[in-house]
PAVEX-858929 format. One record per residue (C-alpha): x, y, z; residue number from 1. Coordinates in steps of 0.5 Angstrom, whole numbers. Layout:
<pts>
- u  v  w  pos
- X  Y  Z  NUM
...
</pts>
This chain:
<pts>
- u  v  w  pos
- 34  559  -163  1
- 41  562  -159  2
- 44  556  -155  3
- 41  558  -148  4
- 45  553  -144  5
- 52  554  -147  6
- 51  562  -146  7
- 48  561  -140  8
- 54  557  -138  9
- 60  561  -141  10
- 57  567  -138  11
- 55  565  -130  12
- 58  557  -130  13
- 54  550  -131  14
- 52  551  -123  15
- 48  557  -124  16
- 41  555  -123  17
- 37  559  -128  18
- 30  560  -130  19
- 28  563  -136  20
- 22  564  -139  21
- 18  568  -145  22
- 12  573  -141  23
- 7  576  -145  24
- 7  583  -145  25
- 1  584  -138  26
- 6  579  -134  27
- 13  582  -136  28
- 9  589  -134  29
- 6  586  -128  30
- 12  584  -126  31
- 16  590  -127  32
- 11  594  -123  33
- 11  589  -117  34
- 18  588  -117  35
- 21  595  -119  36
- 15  600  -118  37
- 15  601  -125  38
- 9  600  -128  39
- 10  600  -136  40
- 12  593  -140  41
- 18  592  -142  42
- 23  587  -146  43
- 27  584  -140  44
- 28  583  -133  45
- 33  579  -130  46
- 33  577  -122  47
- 39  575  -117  48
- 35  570  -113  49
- 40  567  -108  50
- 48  567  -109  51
- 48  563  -116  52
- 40  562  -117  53
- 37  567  -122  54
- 31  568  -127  55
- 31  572  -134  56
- 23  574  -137  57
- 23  576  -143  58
- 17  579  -147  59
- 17  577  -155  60
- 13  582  -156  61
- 17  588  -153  62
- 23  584  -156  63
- 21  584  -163  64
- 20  592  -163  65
- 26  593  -160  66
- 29  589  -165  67
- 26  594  -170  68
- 28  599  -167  69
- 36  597  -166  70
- 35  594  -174  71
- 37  587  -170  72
- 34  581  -174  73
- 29  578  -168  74
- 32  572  -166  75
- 39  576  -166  76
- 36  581  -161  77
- 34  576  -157  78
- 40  572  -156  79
- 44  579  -154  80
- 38  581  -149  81
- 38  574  -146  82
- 47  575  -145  83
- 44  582  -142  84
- 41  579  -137  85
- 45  574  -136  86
- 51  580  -135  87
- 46  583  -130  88
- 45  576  -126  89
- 53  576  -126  90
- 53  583  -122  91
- 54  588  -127  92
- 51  594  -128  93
- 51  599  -135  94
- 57  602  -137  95
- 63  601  -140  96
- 65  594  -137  97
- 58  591  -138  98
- 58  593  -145  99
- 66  590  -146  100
- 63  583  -143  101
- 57  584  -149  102
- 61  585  -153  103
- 66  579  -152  104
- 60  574  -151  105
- 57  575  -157  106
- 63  575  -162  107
- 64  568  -159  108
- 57  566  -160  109
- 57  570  -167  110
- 51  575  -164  111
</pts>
């Protein structure tokens, strides 16, 4: 398994409170509905839930299609999902600087 707590300060600080959890794919569905309006599974969401408090869901099963699909080894896809959301959680959004920032954090973590 990736190193949650070293990514996880590298990317938003040691005072960040973070919850992360692995969701079954009903839960990470009913999630996205509920939260979102969209009412399909996916691999991950991350919210901002107070100014340095947030959380990442993560479904596995999703995850290890996608991971398929990106020819990623599985644990390999997780890790670069979980410094996805964590870039979310920091503010930023897809684009070009969201995928630098990737970039970046995961050559440092050999991802």
């Amino acid at each position: 398994m990736f190193e949650v707590e070293k990514i996880k300060n590298t990317v938003l600080g040691k005072d960040y409170d973070l919850s992360f959890s692995f969701v079954s794919e009903k839960k990470i569905q009913e999630i996205n509905r509920s939260y979102r309006g969209i009412d399909n599974p996916t691999d991950i969401l991350s919210f901002e839930l107070e100014k340095n408090v947030g959380e990442i869901f993560i479904c596995k099963k999703m995850a290890r299609e996608k991971a398929l699909i990106f020819a990623r080894p599985f644990d390999n896809y997780l890790a670069f999902l979980f410094i996805h959301g964590l870039c979310h959680l920091k503010g930023m959004d897809h684009g070009v600087t969201m995928e630098r920032h990737e970039r970046k954090i995961r050559k440092q973590f050999g991802i």
